[in-house]
C-alpha positions as CSV (number, residue, x, y, z in Angstrom):
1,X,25.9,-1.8,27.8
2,X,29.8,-1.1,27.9
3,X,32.0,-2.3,30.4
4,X,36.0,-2.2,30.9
5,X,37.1,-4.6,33.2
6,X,40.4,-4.3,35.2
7,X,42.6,-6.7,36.4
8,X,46.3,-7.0,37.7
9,X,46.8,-4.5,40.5
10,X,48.6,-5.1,43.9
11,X,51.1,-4.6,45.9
12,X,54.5,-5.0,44.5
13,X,58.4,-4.5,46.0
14,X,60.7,-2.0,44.0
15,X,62.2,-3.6,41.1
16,X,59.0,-5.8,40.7
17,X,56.9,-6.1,38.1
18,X,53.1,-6.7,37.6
19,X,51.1,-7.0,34.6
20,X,47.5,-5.0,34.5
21,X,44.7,-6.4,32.0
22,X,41.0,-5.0,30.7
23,X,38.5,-5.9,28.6
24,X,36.1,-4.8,27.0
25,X,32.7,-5.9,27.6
26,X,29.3,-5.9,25.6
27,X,27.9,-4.6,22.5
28,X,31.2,-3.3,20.4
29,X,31.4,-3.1,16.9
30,X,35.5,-2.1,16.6
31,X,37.9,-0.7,19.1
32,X,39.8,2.4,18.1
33,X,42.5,3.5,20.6
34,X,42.8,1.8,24.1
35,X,44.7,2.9,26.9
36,X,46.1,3.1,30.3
37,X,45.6,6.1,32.6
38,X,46.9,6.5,36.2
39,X,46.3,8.8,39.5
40,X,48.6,9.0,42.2
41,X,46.7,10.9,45.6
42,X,47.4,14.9,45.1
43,X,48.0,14.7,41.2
44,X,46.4,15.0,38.0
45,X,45.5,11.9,36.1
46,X,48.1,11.0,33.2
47,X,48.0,9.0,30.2
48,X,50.5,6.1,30.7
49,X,50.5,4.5,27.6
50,X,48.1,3.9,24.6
51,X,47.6,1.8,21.5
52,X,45.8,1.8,18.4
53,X,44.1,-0.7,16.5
54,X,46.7,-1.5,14.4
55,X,49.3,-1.5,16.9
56,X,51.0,1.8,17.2
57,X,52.0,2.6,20.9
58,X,52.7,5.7,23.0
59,X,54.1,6.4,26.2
60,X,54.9,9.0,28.4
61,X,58.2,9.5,29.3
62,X,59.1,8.5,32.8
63,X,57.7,4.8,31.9
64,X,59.4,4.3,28.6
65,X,61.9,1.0,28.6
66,X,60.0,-0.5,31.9
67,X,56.3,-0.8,30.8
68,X,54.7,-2.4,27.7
69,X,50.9,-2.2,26.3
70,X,49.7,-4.8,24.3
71,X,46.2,-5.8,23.0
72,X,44.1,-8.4,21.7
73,X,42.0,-7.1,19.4
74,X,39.8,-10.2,19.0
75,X,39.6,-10.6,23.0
76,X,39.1,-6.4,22.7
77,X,41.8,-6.7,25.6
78,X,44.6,-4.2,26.6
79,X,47.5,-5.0,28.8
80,X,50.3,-3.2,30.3
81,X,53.3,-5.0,31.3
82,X,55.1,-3.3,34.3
83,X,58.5,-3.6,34.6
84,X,61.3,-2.4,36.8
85,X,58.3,-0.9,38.9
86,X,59.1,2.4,41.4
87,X,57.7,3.8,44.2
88,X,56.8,6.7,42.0
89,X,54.3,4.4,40.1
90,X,51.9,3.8,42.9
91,X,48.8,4.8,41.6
92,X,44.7,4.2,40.6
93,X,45.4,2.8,36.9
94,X,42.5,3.5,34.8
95,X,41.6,1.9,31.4
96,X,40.8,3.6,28.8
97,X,38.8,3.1,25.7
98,X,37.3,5.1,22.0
99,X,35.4,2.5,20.9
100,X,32.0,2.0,18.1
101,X,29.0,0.7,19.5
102,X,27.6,1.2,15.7
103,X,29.0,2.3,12.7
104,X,28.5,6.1,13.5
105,X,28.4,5.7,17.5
106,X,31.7,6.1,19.1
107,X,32.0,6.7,22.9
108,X,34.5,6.9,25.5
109,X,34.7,4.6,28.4
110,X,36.9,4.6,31.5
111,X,37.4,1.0,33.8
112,X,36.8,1.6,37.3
113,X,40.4,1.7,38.4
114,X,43.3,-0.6,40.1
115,X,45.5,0.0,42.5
116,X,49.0,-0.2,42.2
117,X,51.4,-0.1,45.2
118,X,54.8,0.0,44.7
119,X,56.6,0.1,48.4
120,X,59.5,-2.0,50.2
């Protein structure tokens, strides 16, 4: 059994910054792309940022410059550093995983969400 474990939510001033963490639990032979996801109430969920295995990132747009992902692929951990947080970023924040159980069984897994709050 999979699990991804979140970590790292709260509730944060403008300007602040928090940093989000989840790992990936259970029977996992490689990690391919992991990734953060949010929902704000009223709104479509959104990729936030992601990573690959070997390191290549991607983020959307309006959080480029403030917010970093990371990973440790021996931990099979993803972070994402928040910087320079808005009230605009309030949100769920979901993790996000492809990842091999076996050698030709690849899944999709989703954590089970953190909230974010960004408010003075």
């Amino acid at each position: 059994q999979v699990q991804l474990v979140e970590s790292g939510g709260g509730l944060v001033q403008p300007g602040g910054s928090l940093r989000l963490s989840c790992a990936a639990t259970g029977r996992i032979l490689s990690i391919n792309v992991m990734g953060w996801y949010r929902q704000a109430p009223g709104k479509e969920r959104e990729l936030v940022a992601d990573i690959t295995s070997g390191g290549s990132t991607n983020y959307v747009e309006s959080v480029k410059g403030r917010f970093t992902i990371s990973r440790d692929n021996a931990k099979n951990t993803v972070y994402l550093q928040m910087n320079s947080l808005k009230p605009e970023d309030t949100a769920v924040y979901y993790c996000n995983a492809d990842l091999y159980t076996g050698w030709f069984s690849k899944d999709n897994y989703w954590g089970q969400g953190t909230q974010v709050t960004v408010s003075s």
